[in-house]
C-alpha positions as CSV (number, residue, x, y, z in Angstrom):
1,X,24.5,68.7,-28.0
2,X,24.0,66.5,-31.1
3,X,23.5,62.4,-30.9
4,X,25.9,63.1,-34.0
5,X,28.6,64.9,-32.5
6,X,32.4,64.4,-33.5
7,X,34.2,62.1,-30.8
8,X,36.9,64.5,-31.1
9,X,37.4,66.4,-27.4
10,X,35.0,64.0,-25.9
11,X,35.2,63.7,-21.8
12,X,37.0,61.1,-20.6
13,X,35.6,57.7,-19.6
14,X,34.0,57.8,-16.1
15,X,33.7,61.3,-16.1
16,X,29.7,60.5,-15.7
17,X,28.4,60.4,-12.4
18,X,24.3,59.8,-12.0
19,X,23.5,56.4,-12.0
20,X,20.0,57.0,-13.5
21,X,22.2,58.3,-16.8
22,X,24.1,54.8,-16.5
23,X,20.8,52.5,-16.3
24,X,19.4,54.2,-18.9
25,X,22.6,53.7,-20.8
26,X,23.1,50.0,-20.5
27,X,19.3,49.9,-20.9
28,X,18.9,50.7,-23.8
29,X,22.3,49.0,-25.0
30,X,20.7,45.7,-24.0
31,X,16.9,46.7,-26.6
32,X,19.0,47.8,-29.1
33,X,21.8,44.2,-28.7
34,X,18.1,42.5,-28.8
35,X,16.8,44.1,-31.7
36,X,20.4,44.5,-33.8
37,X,21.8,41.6,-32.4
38,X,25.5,42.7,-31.0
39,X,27.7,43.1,-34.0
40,X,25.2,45.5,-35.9
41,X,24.6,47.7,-32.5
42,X,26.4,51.1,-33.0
43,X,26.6,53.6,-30.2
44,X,24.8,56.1,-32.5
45,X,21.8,52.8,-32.1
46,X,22.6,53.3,-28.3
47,X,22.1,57.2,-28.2
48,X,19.6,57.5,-30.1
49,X,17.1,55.2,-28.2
50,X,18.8,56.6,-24.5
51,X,17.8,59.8,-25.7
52,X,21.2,61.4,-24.6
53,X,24.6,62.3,-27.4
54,X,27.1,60.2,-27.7
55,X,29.3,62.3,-25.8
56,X,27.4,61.5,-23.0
57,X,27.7,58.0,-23.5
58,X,31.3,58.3,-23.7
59,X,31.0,59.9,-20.3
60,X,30.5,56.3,-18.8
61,X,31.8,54.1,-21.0
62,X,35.6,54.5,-23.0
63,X,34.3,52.8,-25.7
64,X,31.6,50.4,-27.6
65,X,33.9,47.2,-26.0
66,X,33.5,48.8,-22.4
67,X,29.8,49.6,-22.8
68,X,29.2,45.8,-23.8
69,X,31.2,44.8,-20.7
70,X,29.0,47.3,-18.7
71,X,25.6,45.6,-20.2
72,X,26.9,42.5,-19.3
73,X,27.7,43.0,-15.8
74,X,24.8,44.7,-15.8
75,X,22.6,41.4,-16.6
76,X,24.8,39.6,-14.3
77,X,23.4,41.5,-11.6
78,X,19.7,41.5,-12.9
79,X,20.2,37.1,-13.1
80,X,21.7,37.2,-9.4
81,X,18.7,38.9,-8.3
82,X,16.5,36.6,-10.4
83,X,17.6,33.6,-9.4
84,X,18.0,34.3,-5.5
85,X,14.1,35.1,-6.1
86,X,13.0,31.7,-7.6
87,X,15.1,29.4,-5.6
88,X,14.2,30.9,-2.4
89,X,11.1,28.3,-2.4
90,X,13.5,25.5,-3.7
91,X,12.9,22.4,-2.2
92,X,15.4,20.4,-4.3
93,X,18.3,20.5,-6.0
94,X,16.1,19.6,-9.3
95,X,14.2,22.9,-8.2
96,X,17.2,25.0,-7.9
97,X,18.0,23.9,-11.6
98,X,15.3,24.8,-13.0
99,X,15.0,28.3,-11.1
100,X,18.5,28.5,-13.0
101,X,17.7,27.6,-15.8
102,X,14.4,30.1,-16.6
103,X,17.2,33.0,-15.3
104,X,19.4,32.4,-17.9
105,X,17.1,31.1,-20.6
106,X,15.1,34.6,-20.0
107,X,18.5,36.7,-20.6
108,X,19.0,34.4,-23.9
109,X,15.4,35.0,-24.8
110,X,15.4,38.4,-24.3
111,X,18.6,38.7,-26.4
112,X,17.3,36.6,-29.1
113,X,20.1,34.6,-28.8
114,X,19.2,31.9,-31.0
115,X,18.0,33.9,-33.7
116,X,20.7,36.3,-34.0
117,X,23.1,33.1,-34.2
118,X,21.3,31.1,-36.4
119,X,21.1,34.9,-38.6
120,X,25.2,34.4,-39.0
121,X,25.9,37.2,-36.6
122,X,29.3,36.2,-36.1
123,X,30.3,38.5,-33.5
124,X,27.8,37.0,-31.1
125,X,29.0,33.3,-31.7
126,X,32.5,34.5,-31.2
127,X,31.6,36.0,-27.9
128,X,29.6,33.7,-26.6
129,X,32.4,31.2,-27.7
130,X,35.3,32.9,-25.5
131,X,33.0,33.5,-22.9
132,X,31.8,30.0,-22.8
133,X,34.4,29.0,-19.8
134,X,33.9,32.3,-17.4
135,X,29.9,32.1,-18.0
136,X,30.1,28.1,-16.7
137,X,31.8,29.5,-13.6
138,X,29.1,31.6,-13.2
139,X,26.5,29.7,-13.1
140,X,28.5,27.1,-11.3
141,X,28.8,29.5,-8.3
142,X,25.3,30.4,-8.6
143,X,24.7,26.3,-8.0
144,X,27.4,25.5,-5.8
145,X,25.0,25.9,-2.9
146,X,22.7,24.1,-3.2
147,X,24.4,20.9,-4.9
148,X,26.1,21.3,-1.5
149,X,22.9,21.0,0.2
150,X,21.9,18.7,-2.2
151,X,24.8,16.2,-1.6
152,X,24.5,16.6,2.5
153,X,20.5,15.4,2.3
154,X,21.2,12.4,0.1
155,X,20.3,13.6,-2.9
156,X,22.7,12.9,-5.5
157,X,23.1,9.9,-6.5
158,X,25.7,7.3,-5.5
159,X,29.3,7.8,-6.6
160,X,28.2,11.4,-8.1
161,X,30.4,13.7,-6.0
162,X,29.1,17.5,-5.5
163,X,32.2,18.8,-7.8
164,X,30.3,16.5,-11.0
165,X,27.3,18.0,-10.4
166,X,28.0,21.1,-10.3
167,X,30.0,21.0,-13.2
168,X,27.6,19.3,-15.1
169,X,25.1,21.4,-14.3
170,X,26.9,24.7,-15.3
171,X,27.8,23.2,-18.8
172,X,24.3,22.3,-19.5
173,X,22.4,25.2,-18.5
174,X,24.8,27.3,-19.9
175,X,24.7,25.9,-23.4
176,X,20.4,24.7,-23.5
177,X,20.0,28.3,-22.8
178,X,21.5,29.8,-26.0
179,X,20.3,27.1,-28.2
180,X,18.0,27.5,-31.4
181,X,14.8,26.5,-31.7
182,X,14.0,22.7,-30.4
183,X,11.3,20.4,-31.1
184,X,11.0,19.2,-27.5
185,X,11.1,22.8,-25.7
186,X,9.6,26.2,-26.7
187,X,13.0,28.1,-26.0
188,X,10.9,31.3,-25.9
189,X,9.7,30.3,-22.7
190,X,11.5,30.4,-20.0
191,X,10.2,28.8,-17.4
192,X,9.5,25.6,-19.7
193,X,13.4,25.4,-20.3
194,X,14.1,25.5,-16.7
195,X,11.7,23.0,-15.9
196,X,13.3,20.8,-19.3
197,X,16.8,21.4,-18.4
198,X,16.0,20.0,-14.4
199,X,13.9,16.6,-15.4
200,X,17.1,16.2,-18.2
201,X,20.6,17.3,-16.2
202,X,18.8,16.1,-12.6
203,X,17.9,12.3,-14.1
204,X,21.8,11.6,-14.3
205,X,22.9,13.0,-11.0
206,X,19.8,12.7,-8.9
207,X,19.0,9.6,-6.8
């Protein structure tokens, strides 16, 4: 079957059932997002480097809106896994940030984030503008933890309740880590903007 066969009579959404299909799917959605940059990436883009037809994509995925949510929930699960592997040798709440921090600084760098941005790719900075409040929650629950350690040894600092610093340290890492390029941090690495983004949120909220 063609990579450019007609969508007419295709099989309906969820149709698909091997998962190895599905990974290879959303794995290649998320090179060609990266190399496109999301409002350029076409499901024919998608296809073509999954080495299946479209009509198998179309298997998994109802359209090129669900196959984005798919690719996202996707890296959701890949940052989870991340970050519960870094922080397990936390030994501060300054720690946990920056394990955060080089998680979702990685995504944003393997994305190209800032490039496709600064590029004018609309699409992305309207997404990642409606998104904005759901990804702080994210990461917010991906903190809550340990700021609630972090508060119970004394750590925070005095009038700073666990609720601030949780917040504060959602909104932070989750807009550092989809800047441009900065003068005072190589974005392209990682780990350096986890480590930046803890000295810089920690100082305020840290005794």
């Amino acid at each position: 079957m063609s990579t450019a066969e007609s969508d007419e009579g295709r099989p309906a959404a969820g149709a698909g059932t091997d998962p190895e299909t599905r990974d290879r799917i959303l794995q290649a959605g998320m090179r060609c997002t990266a190399q496109y940059g999301r409002a350029k990436t076409t499901l024919q883009d998608v296809a073509l480097a999954a080495g299946v037809s479209r009509a198998t994509i179309y298997r998994y995925f109802a359209d090129r809106g669900a196959l984005f949510t798919g690719i996202r929930e996707y890296e959701h699960e890949r940052d989870l896994a991340e970050f519960e592997r870094l922080v397990a040798g936390a030994r501060s709440l300054t720690d946990a940030v920056a394990a955060l921090g080089e998680v979702l600084a990685g995504t944003s760098a393997r994305y190209r984030v800032g490039a496709h941005v600064a590029a004018g790719d609309e699409s992305l900075a309207t997404y990642m503008a409606l998104r904005s409040g759901r990804e702080r929650e994210r990461a917010a629950g991906m903190i809550r933890p340990h700021v609630a350690r972090a508060a119970a040894a004394g750590e925070l600092r005095p009038g700073v309740s666990a609720a601030e610093a949780e917040e504060w340290i959602a909104l932070a890492v989750v807009r550092a880590t989809s800047l441009a390029p900065m003068r005072s941090v190589d974005v392209d690495d990682p780990a350096a903007v986890g480590r930046w983004l803890a000295r810089m949120t920690c100082a305020g909220i840290c005794s």
